[in-house]
C-alpha positions as CSV (number, residue, x, y, z in Angstrom):
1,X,73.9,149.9,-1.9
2,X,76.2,147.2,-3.7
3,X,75.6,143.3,-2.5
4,X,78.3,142.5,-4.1
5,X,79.6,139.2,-2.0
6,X,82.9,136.8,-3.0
7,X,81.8,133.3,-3.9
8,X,83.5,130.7,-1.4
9,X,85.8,128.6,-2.9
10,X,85.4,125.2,-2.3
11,X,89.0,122.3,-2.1
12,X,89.9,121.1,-5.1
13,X,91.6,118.3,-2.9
14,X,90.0,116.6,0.4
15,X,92.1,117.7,3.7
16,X,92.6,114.6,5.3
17,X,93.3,111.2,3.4
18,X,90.6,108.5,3.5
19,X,91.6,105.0,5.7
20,X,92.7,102.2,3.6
21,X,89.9,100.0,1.7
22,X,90.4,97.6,3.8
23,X,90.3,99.0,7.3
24,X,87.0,101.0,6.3
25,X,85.2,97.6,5.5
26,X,86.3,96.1,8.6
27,X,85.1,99.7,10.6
28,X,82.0,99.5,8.3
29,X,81.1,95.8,9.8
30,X,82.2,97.0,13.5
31,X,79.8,99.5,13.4
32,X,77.0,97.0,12.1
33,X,78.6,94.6,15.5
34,X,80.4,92.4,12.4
35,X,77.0,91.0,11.2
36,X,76.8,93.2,8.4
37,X,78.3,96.5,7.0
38,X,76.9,99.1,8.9
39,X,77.5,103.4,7.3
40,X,77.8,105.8,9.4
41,X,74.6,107.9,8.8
42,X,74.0,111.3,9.7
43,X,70.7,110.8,11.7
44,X,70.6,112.3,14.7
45,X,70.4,111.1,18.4
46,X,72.7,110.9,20.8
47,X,75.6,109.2,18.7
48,X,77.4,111.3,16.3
49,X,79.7,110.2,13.7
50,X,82.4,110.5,15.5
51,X,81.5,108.6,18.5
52,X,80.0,106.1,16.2
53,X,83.3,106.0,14.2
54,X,85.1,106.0,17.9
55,X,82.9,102.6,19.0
56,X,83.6,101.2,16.2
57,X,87.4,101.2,16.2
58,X,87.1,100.2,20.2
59,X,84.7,97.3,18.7
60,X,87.2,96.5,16.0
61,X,90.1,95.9,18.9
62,X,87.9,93.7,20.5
63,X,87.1,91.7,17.8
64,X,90.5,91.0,17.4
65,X,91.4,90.1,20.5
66,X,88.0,88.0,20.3
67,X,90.1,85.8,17.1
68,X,93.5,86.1,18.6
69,X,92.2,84.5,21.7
70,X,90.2,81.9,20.0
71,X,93.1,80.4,18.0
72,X,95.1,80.4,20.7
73,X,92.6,78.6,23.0
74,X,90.5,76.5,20.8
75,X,91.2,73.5,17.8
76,X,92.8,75.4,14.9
77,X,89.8,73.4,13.3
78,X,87.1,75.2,15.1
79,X,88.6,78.9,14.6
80,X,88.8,77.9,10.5
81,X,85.4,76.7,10.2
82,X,83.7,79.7,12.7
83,X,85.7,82.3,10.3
84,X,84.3,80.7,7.4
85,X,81.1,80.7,8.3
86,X,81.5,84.3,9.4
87,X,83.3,85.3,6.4
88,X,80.3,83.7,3.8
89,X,77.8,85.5,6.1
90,X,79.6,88.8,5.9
91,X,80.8,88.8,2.1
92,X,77.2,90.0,0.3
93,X,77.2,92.9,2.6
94,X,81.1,93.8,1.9
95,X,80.3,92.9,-2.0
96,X,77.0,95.2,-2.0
97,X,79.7,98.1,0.0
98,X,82.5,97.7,-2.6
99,X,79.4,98.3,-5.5
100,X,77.8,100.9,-3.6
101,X,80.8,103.2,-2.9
102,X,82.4,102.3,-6.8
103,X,86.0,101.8,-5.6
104,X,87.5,102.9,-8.7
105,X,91.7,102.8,-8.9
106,X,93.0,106.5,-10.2
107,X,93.0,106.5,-13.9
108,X,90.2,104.1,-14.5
109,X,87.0,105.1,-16.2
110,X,83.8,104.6,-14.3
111,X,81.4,102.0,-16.2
């Protein structure tokens, strides 16, 4: 008797194409409710990724309408200083995400 099986071949190239920088930052902080970056970890529960990555993008609408909202109804003043003080809360977590995930442009070495 021969147990002769075919190795799987794995993609050389991923099927779907990752979300802009950007936009996964912004889904990164929605899913930690825009206090800090939040990853979507695989422990179990009754949220999976998916659904996590789902309440995030429904979190991320509403957090624009949230800013839209506010500079339409409040001192331009007020809207500037709140987003500063969120943005300097928010910018270790983003700087520690950048370092963690090594954004690195195609072409460029990794140090």
């Amino acid at each position: 008797m021969s147990w002769d099986f075919e190795r799987p071949t794995l993609p050389t190239s991923p099927t779907t194409t990752p979300p802009p920088w950007p936009l996964f930052v912004m889904l990164l902080l929605a899913n930690g409710w825009f206090l800090r970056p939040q990853v979507f970890d695989h422990r179990g529960g009754e949220f999976t990724v998916p659904r996590r990555l789902r309440n995030a993008g429904i979190r991320l609408v509403f957090f624009a309408a949230f800013w839209i909202a506010a500079v339409w109804l409040l001192p331009i003043w007020v809207v500037a200083l709140g987003s500063t003080v969120w943005f300097v809360k928010v910018l270790p977590g983003i700087r520690a995400v950048h370092a963690g995930f090594q954004n690195i442009a195609p072409g460029d070495e990794p140090n």
